[in-house]
C-alpha positions, 0 to 999 in steps of 0.5 A, a space after each residue: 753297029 753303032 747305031 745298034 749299041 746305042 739302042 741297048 744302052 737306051 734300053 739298058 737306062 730305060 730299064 735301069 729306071 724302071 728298078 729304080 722307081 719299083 719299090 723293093 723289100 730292104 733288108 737292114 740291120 742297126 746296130 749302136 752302143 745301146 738296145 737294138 731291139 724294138 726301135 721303130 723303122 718308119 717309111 714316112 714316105 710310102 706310110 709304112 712302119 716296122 720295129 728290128 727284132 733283138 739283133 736290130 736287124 729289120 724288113 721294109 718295103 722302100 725305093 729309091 729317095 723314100 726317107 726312112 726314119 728310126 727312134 726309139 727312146 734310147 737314140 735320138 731319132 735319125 732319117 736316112 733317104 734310100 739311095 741307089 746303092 740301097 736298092 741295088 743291094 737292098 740292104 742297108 747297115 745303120 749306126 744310131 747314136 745313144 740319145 744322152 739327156 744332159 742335165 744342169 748341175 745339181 747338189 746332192 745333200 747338205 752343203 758342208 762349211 768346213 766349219 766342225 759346229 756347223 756342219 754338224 748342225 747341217 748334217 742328215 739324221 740318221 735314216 731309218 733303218 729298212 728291211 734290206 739292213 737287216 736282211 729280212 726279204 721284202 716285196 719287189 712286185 708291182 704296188 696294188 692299186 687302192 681298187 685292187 686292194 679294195 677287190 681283193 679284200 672284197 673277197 668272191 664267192 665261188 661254189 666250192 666254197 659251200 663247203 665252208 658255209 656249211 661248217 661255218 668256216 666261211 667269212 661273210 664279206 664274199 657273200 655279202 659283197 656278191 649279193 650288193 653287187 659291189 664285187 662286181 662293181 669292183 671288178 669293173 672299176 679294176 678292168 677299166 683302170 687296166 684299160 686306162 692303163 694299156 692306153 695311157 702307154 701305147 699313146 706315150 709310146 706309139 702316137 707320134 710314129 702311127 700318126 706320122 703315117 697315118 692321117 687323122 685331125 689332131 683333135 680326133 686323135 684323143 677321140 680315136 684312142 677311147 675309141 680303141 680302148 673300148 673295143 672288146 679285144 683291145 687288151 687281147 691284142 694289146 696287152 703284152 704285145 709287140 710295138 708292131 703287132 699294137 701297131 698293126 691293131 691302131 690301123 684295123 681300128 683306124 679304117 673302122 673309125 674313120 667309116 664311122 666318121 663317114 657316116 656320122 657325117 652323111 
């Protein structure tokens, strides 16, 4: 009997192990005092990476000892090492801390004496006055760069505008400039600004986390990225897109890289 016991305790152990060592989905939840959405959960272990949704909560794969790190730009980062208790539950709870930048003290305006004659001559002039002061409505949106405005005042030609150029009532510049070429011209150079843009952003916020899981020389890096920029669906898919779904995207147009490093090589 005994003998017997101590068989199902060694197979009980042995397959308590096995669990262990098998990696399972981990359901998890961040909360903090700050945004929970889109903070990115990476498992530099196994080289996974996911972001929570807008309840902080996340899915990802993991076992036991596997280090999973969260950051984003409001908390500092943070990494957590999966324990069994964790893979037993296959959930975890997560507090982040709000990332405060201190900075040194600073003196806002003129300093002030206490001296009347003095201080007058120190004190600001009057600012001048805005369109908010006297309550006439301004424009809030996004600044047209100077080949936006370029393009829009190049005007383009379209077919229902013949009309108007048999009355005369079309301006030539959308002719003119469709037939030079230089709407066209404009056009492109507003597209790439766009894509320089898009790209200037996902390496800003994305680069350190994807190369964290995934390999690439530092100094292909910059390479890679115009690489991605000049794919057709780049602003397809991502412009507007999730971190993830971006995320998702960088790995596709990393394995079509690297082959074309294999074979440039060859």
């Amino acid at each position: 009997m005994i003998r017997r016991n101590s068989y199902l305790l060694i197979f009980f152990l042995l397959f308590t192990n096995i669990n262990f060592s098998q990696s399972v989905e981990i359901l998890g939840r961040v909360i903090s005092k700050t945004d929970v959405e889109n903070i990115h959960v990476i498992n530099k272990t196994a080289k996974s990476f996911t972001v929570t949704n807008r309840e902080g909560a996340f899915r990802i794969t993991a076992k036991v000892n596997d280090t999973l790190q969260f950051s984003s730009i409001q908390q500092g980062v943070k990494n957590v090492i999966i324990s069994k208790d964790i893979i037993t539950s296959r959930t975890m709870l997560l507090q982040l801390d709000e990332q405060v930048n201190e900075l040194e003290e600073v003196i806002v305006g003129k300093v002030l004496s206490g001296n009347l004659f003095s201080d007058i001559k120190n004190a600001d002039d009057d600012r001048p006055i805005n369109f908010y002061d006297v309550g006439i409505p301004g424009y809030k949106g996004k600044i047209a760069t100077q080949s936006e405005r370029r393009l829009s005042e190049a005007g383009e030609f379209k077919p229902q505008m013949f009309l108007g150029l048999l009355t005369g009532g079309l301006p030539l510049n959308p002719i003119l400039n469709g037939i030079s070429g230089r709407t066209k011209m404009l056009k492109e150079r507003v597209e790439l600004e766009h894509r320089q843009e898009l790209l200037r952003k996902i390496k800003s916020d994305l680069s350190d986390d994807f190369f964290g899981v995934n390999d690439l020389e530092e100094g292909l890096r910059t390479d890679f990225f115009y690489f991605c920029a000049e794919a057709p669906d780049f602003k397809e898919r991502c412009s507007g897109m999730s971190d993830l779904e971006i995320f998702e995207f960088l790995k596709e147009k990393l394995q079509k890289y690297k082959k074309n490093l294999q074979l440039s090589n060859d």
